[in-house]
NUMARRO-177230 format. One record per residue (C-alpha): residue in three letters; y, z, x. Coordinates in Angstrom, 1 decimal, m for minus. Layout:
residues N
+------+--------+--------+--------+
! roro !      v !      w !      u !
+------+--------+--------+--------+
!  Ala !      Y !      Z !      X !
...
+------+--------+--------+--------+
//
This chain:
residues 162
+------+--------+--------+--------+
! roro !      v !      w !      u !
+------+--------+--------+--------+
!  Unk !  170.4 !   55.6 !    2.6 !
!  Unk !  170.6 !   51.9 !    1.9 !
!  Unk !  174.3 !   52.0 !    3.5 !
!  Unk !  172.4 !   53.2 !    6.7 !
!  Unk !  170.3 !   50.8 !    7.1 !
!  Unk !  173.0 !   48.0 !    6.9 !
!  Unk !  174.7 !   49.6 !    9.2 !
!  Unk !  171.9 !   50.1 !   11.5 !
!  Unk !  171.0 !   46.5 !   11.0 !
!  Unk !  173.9 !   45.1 !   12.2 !
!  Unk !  173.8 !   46.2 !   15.3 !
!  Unk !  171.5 !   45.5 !   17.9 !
!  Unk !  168.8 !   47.2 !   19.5 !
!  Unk !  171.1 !   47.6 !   22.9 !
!  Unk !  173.8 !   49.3 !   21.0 !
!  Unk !  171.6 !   51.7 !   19.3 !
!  Unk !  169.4 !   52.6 !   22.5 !
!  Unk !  173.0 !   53.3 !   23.9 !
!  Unk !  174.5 !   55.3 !   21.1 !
!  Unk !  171.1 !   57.2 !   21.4 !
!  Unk !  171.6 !   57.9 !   24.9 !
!  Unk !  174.9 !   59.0 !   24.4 !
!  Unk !  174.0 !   61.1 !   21.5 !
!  Unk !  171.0 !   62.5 !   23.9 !
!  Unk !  173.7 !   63.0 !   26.9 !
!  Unk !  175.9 !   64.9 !   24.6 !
!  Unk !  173.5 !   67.2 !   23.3 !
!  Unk !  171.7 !   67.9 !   26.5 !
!  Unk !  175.5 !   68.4 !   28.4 !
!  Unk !  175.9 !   71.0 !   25.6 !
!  Unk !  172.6 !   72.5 !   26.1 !
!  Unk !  173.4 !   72.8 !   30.1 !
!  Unk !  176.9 !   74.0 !   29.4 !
!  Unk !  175.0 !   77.4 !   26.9 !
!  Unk !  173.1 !   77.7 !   29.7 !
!  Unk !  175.3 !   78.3 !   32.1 !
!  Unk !  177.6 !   80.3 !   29.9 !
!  Unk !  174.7 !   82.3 !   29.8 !
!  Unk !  173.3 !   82.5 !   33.7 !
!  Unk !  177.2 !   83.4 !   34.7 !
!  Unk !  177.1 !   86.0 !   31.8 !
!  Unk !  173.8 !   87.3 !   33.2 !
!  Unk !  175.0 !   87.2 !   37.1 !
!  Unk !  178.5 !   89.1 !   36.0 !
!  Unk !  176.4 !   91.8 !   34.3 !
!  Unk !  174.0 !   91.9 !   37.4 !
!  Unk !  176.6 !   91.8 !   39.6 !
!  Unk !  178.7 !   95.4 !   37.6 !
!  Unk !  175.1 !   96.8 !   37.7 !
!  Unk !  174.6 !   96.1 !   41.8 !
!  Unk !  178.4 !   97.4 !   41.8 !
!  Unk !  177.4 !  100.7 !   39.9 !
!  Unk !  174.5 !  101.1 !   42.1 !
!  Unk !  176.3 !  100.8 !   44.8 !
!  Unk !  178.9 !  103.3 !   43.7 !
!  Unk !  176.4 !  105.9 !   43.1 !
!  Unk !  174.7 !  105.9 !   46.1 !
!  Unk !  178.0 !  106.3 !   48.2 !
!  Unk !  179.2 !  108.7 !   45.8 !
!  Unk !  175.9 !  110.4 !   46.8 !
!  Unk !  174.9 !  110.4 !   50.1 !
!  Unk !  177.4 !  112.9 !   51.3 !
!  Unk !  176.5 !  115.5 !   48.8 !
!  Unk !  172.7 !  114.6 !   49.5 !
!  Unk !  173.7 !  115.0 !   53.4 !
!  Unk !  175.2 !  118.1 !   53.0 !
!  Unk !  172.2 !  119.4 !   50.7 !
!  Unk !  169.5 !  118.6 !   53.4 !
!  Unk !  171.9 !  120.4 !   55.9 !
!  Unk !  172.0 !  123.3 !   54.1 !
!  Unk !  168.7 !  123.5 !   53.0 !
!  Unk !  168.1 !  123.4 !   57.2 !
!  Unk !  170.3 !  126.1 !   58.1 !
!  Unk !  168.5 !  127.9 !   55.3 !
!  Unk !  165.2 !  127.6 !   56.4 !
!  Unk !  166.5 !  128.9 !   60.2 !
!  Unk !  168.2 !  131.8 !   58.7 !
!  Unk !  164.5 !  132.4 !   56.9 !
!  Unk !  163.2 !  132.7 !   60.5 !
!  Unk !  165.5 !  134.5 !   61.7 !
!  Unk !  165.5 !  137.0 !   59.4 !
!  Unk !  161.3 !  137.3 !   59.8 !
!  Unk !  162.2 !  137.7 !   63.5 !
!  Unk !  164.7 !  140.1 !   63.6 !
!  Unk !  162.4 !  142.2 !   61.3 !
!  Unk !  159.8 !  141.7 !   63.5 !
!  Unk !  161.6 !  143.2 !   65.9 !
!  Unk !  162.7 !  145.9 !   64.7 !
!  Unk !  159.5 !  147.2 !   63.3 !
!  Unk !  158.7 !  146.9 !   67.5 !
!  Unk !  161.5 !  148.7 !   67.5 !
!  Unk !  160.7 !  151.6 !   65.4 !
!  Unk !  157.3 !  151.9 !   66.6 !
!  Unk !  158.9 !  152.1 !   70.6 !
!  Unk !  161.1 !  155.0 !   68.9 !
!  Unk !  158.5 !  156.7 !   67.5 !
!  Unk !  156.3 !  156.9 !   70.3 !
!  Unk !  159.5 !  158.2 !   72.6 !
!  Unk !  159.6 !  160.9 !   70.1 !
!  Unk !  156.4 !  162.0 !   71.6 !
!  Unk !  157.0 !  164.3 !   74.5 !
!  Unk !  154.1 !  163.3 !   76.3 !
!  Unk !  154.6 !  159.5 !   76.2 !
!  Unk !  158.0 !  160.0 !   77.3 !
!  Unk !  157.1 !  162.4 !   80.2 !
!  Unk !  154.2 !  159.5 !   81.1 !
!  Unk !  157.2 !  157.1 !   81.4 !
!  Unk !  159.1 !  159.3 !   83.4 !
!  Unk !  156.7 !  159.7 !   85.9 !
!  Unk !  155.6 !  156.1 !   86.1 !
!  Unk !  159.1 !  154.5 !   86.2 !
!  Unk !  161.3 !  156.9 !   87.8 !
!  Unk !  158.2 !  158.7 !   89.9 !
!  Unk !  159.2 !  162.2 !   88.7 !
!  Unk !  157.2 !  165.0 !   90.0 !
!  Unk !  156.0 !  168.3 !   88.7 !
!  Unk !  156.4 !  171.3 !   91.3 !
!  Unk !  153.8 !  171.7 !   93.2 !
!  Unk !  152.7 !  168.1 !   93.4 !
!  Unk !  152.9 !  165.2 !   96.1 !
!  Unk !  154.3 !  162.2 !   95.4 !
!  Unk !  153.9 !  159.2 !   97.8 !
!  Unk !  155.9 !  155.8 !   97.1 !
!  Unk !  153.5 !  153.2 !   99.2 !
!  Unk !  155.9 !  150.5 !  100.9 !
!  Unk !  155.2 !  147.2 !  102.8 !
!  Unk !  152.1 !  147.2 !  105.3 !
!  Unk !  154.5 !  146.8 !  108.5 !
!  Unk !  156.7 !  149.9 !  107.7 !
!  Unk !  156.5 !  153.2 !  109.0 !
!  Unk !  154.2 !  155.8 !  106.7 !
!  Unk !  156.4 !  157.7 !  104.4 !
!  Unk !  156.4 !  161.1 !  104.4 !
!  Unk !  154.9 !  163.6 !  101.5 !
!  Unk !  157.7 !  165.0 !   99.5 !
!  Unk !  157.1 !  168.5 !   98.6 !
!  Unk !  159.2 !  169.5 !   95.3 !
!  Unk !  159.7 !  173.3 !   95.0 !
!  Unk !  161.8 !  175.7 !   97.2 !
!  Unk !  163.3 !  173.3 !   99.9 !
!  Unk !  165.8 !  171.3 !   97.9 !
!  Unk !  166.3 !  173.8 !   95.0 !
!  Unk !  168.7 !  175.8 !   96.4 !
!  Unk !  171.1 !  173.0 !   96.9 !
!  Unk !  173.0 !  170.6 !   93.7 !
!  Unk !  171.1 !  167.5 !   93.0 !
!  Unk !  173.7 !  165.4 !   94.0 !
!  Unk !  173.8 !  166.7 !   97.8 !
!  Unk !  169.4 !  165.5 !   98.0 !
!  Unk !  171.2 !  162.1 !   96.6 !
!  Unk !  173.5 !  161.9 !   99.5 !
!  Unk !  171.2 !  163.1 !  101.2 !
!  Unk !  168.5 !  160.3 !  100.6 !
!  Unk !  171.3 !  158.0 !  101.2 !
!  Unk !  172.2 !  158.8 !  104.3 !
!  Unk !  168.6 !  158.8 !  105.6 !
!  Unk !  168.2 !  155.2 !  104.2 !
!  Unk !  171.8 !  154.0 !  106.1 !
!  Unk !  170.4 !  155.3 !  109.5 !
!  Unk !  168.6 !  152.5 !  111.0 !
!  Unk !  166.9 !  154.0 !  113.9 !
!  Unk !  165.6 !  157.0 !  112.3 !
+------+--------+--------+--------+
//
């Protein structure tokens, strides 16, 4: 220790303030230098995780695309499905009232104005027509095919005058 002292005797306050600050410079250049070794490691390490991130989400985001897609198109075919079953219980329940004579003789008569013999029908037309005429079904047109009344009818309906 006493060979310190000489040593730090002999020299002057200036020099050892200076070999001070040099000493301090050093150690805190050092210091700045870990640090920075140690930010760049950090930033590399943040930078491969943003990079992996990154990777996964484009890796991603077509089968997620393709997952909401399909999950669409399944929920349509769900309602399709419900609809075409709806229908065809309306459909059943139309076919099983057609299997009733009645309902089907009621349509007949309402849609294509059938007649039973012996009864009148009239078909009522626009208000500035002429009246139609009762048409009697029975003996008049029996006696002929049902294609000649059709010709028949459609020759009465070409003649313009009559």
């Amino acid at each position: 220790m006493a060979g310190n002292r000489d040593r730090f005797s002999t020299f002057s306050t200036a020099t050892r303030l200076k070999q001070l600050g040099e000493r301090t410079a050093a150690h805190v250049y050092r210091s700045q230098s870990r640090r920075q070794v140690r930010r760049s490691r950090l930033t590399g390490r943040a930078a491969l995780l943003v990079l992996v991130l990154c990777t996964l989400v484009v890796a991603l985001a077509y089968p997620m695309r393709q997952y909401v897609s399909q999950r669409t198109e399944i929920a349509k075919q769900q309602r399709d499905a419900a609809s075409a079953r709806d229908r065809l219980e309306r459909l059943r329940d139309e076919k099983a009232r057609w299997q009733d004579d009645a309902y089907a003789e009621q349509q007949a008569r309402k849609h294509l104005h059938f007649l039973r013999p012996g009864e009148i029908g009239y078909i009522m037309g626009d208000a500035g027509s002429r009246p139609p005429e009762p048409h009697r079904t029975g003996q008049a047109g029996s006696d002929r095919p049902w294609y000649s009344n059709v010709w028949d009818g459609v020759d009465k309906a070409d003649r313009p005058g009559d």
